[in-house]
N, C-alpha and C positions, 0 to 999 in steps of 0.2 A: 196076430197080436191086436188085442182092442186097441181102441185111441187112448185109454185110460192107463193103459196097463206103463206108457213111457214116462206117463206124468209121475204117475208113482214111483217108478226105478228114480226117477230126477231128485223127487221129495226126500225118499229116501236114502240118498247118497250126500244130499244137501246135508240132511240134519245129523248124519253120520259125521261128515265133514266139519259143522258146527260144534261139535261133541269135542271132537279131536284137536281144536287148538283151545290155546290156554287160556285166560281172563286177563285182561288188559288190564283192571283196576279191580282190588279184592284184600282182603287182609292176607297177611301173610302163611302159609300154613306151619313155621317154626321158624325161631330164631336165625336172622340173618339170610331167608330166602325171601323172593320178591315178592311187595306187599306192601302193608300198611301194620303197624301195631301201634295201641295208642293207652295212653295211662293216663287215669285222672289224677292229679298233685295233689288239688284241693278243690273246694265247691269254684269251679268256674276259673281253674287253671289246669291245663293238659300238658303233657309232651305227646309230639306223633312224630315219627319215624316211617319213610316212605323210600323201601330198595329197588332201585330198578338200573338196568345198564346204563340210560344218562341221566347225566346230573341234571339236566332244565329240565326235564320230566318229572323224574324224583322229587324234586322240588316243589313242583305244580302238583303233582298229585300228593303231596303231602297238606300243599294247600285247601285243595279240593277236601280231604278228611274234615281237614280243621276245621269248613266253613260248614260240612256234615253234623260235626258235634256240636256248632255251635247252634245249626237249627234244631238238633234233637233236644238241647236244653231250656228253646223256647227261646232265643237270644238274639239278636241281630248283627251284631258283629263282632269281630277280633281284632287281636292286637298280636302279632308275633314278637314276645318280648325279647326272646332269645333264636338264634339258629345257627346250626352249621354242618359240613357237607363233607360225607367219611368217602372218599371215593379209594378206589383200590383201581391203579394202574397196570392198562394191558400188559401182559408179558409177550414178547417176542419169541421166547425159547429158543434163544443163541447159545452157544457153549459161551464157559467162560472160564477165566485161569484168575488163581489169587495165591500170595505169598503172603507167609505169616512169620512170627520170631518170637522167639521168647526168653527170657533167664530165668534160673535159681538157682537158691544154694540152700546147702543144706550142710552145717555143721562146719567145717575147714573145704567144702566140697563147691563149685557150683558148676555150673552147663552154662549152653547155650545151644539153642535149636533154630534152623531154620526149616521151612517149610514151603514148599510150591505143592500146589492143586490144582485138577480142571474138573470142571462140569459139564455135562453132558444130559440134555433133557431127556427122559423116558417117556411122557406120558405125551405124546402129540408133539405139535408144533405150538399153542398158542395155548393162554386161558382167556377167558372174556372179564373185563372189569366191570365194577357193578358200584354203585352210588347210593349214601343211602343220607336221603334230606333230614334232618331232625330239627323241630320246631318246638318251642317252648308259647304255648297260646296263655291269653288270657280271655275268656268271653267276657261282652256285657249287650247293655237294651239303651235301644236311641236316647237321649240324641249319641252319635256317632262322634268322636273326637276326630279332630282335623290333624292328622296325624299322616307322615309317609308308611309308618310301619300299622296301622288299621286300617280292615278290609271289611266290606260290605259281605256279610256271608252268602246271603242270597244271589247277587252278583257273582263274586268268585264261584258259584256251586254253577248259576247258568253259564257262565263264560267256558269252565274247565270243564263240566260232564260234557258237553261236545267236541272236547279233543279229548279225550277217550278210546274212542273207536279206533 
């Protein structure tokens, strides 16, 4: 076997390898899978939405978008005027039991029902919850308002593309 020939098998198991996991940060490919999707409101107001399994992520990379659009529009920074955080809680998949009742009537007639149930999960043991950050931006161009809720786009885009990886 040449010397070259191991490099190669290496190279290309690497970039095979590379291929095979998913993108850390990218728009979403449909509603409600992980990602980004983002909607302009009006000239220099957006909402963006960012799903990911945590919420501080989700978050930050919702930021990360936002400080995206607002260099693509030539702008230097934002203002999140609105937000908030849809997260969906893990399931444990335990059985469970529940009892129900009810009345009616109907004419000179009525009932009464009671009811017990249990549950029992089919599909696994668990699902994974997921998060998803939604931000309401407004862009603008220096000077910069002294504000807790405006962010330096350029800064937020350096700080967060390197947690990314």
């Amino acid at each position: 076997m040449t010397p070259m020939k191991p490099l190669l098998i290496a190279l290309g198991a690497l970039s095979l390898a590379a291929c095979a996991t998913t993108p850390v940060y990218g728009p979403a490919a449909r509603e409600g899978a992980m990602g980004y999707t983002s909607q302009q409101i009006e000239a220099g107001r957006h909402r963006i939405a960012y799903t990911d399994q945590d919420p501080g992520k989700a978050r930050n990379l919702a930021l990360l978008r936002a400080s995206e659009i607002t260099l693509m529009e030539g702008r230097d920074w934002f203002e999140v005027t609105s937000e908030y955080l849809d997260a969906e809680a893990n399931r444990s998949g335990g059985s469970s039991i529940s009892i129900g009742g009810g009345t009616g009537s109907y004419g000179r007639s009525s009932s009464v029902g009671v009811g017990v149930g249990f549950g029992i999960p089919l599909g696994g043991g668990s699902s994974s919850g997921k998060a998803t950050a939604v931000l309401e931006i407004v862009t603008g161009a220096n000077p910069k308002p002294d504000k807790a809720t405006v962010y330096d786009a350029r800064s937020v885009d350096m700080n967060l593309r390197g947690q990314i990886q």
